[in-house]
C-alpha positions in Angstrom: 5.5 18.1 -11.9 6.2 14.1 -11.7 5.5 12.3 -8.6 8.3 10.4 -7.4 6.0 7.1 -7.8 6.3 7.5 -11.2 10.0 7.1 -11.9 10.1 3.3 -12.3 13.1 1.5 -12.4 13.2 -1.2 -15.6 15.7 -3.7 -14.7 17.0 -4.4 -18.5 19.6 -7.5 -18.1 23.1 -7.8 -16.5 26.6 -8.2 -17.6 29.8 -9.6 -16.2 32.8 -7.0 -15.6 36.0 -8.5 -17.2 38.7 -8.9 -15.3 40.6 -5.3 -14.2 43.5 -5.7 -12.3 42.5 -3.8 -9.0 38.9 -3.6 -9.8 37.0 -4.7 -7.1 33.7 -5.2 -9.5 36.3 -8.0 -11.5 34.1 -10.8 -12.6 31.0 -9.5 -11.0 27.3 -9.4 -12.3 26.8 -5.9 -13.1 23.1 -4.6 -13.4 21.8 -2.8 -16.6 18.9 -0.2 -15.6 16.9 2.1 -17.3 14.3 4.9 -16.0 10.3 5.4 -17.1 9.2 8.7 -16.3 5.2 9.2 -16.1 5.4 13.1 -17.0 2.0 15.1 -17.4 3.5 15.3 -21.3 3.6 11.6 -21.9 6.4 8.5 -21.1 9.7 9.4 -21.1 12.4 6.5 -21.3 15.9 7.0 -20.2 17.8 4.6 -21.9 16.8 1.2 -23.4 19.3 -1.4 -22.3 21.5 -4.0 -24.7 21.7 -3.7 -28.8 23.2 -7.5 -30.1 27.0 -7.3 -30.1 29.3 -8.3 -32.1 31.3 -11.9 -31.0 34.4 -10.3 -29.5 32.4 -8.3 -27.2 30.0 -11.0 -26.0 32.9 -13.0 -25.2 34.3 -9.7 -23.7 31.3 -9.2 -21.4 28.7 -12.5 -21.3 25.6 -9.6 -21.6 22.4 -11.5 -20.6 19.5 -8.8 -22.0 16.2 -8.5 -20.7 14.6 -6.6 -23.8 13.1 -3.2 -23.1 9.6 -3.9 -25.0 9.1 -6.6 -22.8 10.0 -4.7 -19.9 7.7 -2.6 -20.8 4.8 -4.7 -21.4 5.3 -6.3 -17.5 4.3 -2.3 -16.5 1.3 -2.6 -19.0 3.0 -0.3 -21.2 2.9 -0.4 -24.9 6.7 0.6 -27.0 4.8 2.9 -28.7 2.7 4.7 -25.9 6.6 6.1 -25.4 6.9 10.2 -26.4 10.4 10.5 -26.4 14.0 8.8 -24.8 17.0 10.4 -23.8 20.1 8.0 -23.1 23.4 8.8 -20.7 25.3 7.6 -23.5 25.5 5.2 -26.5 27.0 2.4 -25.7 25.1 -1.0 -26.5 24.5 -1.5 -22.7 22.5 1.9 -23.0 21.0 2.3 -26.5 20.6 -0.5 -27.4 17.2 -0.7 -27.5 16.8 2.5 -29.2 15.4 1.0 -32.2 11.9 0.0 -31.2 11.3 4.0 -30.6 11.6 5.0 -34.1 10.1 8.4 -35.1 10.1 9.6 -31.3 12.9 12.7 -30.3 16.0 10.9 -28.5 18.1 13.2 -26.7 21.7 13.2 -26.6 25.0 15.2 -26.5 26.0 16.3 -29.9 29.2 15.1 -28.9 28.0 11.8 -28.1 26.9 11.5 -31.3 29.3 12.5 -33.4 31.4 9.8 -31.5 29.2 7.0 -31.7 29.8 6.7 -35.3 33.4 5.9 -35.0 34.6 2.6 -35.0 34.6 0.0 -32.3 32.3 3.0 -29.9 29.6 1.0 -30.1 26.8 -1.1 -32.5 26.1 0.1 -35.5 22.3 -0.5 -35.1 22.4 2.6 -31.9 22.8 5.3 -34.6 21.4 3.6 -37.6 18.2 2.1 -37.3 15.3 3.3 -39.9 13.6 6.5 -38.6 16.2 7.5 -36.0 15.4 10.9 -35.0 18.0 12.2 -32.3 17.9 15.1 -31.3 21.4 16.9 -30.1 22.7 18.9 -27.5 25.2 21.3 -26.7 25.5 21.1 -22.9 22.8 21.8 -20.8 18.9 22.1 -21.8 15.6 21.8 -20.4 13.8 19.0 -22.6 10.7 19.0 -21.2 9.3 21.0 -18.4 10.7 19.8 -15.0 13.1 17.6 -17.4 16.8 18.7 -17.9 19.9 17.2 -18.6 23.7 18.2 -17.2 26.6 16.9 -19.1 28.4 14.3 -16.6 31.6 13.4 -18.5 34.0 10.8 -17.4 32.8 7.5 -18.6 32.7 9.2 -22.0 33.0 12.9 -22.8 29.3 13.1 -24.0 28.0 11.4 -20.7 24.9 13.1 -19.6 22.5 13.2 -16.5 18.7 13.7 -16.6 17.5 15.8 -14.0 13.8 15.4 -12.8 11.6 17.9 -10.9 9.0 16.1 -8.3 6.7 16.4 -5.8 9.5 15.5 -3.5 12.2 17.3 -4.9 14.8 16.7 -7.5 15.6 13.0 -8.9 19.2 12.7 -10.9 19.3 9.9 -13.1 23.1 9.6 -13.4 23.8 7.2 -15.7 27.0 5.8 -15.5 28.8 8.6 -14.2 29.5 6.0 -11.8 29.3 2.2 -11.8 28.1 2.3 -8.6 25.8 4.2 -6.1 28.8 4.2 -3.0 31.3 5.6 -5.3 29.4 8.3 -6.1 28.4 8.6 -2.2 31.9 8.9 -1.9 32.7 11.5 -4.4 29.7 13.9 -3.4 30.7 13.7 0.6 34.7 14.6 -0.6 33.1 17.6 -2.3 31.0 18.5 0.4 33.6 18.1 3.3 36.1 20.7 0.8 33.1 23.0 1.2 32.5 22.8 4.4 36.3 23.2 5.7 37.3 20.1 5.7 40.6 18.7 4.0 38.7 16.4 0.7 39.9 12.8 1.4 39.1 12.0 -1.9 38.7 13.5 -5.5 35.4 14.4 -7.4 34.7 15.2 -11.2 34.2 18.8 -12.4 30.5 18.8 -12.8 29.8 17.7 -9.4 29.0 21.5 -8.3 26.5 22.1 -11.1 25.0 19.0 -9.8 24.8 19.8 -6.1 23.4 23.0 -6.9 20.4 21.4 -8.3 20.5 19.9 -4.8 19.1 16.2 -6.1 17.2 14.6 -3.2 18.0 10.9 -4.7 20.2 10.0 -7.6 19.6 7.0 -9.7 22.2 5.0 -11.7 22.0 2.8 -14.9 24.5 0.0 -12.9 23.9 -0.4 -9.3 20.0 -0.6 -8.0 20.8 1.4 -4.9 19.5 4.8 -4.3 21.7 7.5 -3.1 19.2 9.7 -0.8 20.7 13.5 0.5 21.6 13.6 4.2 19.2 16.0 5.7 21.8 17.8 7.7 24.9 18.6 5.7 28.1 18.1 7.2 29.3 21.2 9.3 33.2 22.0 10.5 31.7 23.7 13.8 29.5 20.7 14.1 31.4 18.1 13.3 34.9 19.0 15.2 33.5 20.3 17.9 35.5 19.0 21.6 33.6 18.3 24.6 34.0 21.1 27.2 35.6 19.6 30.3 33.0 17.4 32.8 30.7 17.0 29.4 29.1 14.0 28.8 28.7 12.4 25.1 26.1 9.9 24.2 
């Protein structure tokens, strides 16, 4: 089992969001993370920041990278000391950095995959650096013990989450199943309220029961450095819409 201590956050660079018409994150800096895991097996990496884009999509997004090796190095750890990398998905934000892990198992949807080799999905250099070794998955699997992954799609169909088991219960590296840690808040209370009686006043994705049912202490995201952190009470229709009785007092 891990100890929460050891999921480290690497803080990999930052991009601006283009401008979206109704997007509140228009023109913002938006945070590129990644995840070390200290496992009893070895370091496990998920995902390994920006790959060199191509001069349309640096003009597109201004990406300012903080490379992963040196990352790395400012935690004392070597690229090679790493046993094995899953990413959420493979764009350049996320694999990019793939390549310094050559010869190591990298862990990703099969459908992923098969879509990162089309055209204009992302670099070519994610996919096809010397001594890639990926190795791909239909749904979910347990990678290493107390390490699974969930499919999460939404951003892209192959988006996948990395569940860890530790000493203080489960940690769900999400990805970018969200951009950011409130919309997700948002999401996973709209699903809770429908199951506790309560009209949803908002929508979820599909997968958010499988993920609940893992019940995830904290979840983790590859965009937004906040931590989302279970409520330990969950909300209740008998709790929650209960009146006073008459000549009650409320504090």
């Amino acid at each position: 089992m891990v100890a929460i201590r050891d999921i480290v956050r690497l803080d990999l660079g930052y991009f601006t969001m283009p401008h979206r018409p109704g997007d509140p994150l228009s023109g913002q800096a938006i945070s590129v993370c990644a995840y070390l895991i200290r496992h009893p097996r070895g370091l496990f990496l998920f995902d390994s920041g920006f790959a060199k884009a191509d001069a349309e999509t640096e003009a597109h997004y201004h990406p300012v990278p903080w490379p992963v090796v040196a990352q790395l190095k400012r935690l004392g750890v070597r690229s090679d000391e790493i046993a094995a990398l899953a990413n959420c998905h493979l764009h350049f934000d996320h694999s990019g950095g793939n390549r310094h892990f050559p010869n190591r198992p990298i862990f990703a949807q099969r459908s992923e995959y098969a879509t990162a080799h089309q055209p204009d999905y992302t670099m070519p250099i994610v996919v096809g650096f010397r001594g890639a070794e990926y190795q791909l998955l239909d749904g979910e699997a347990e990678i290493w013990p107390g390490i699974r992954v969930i499919p999460t799609p939404g951003h892209t169909d192959g988006h996948q989450t990395v569940i860890v088991d530790t000493d203080q219960g489960r940690v769900a590296l999400a990805g970018q199943s969200f951009n950011t840690t409130s919309e997700f808040a948002a999401a996973q209370l709209s699903w809770e309220l429908e199951r506790s009686g309560w009209p949803a006043p908002g929508s979820y994705p599909n997968w958010m029961a499988q993920l609940e049912a893992l019940e995830p202490t904290r979840v983790l995201f590859a965009h937004d450095v906040a931590v989302w952190e279970r409520r330990s009470t969950p909300p209740s229709r008998g709790r929650l819409g209960a009146r006073s009785r008459p000549n009650e007092r409320r504090s």
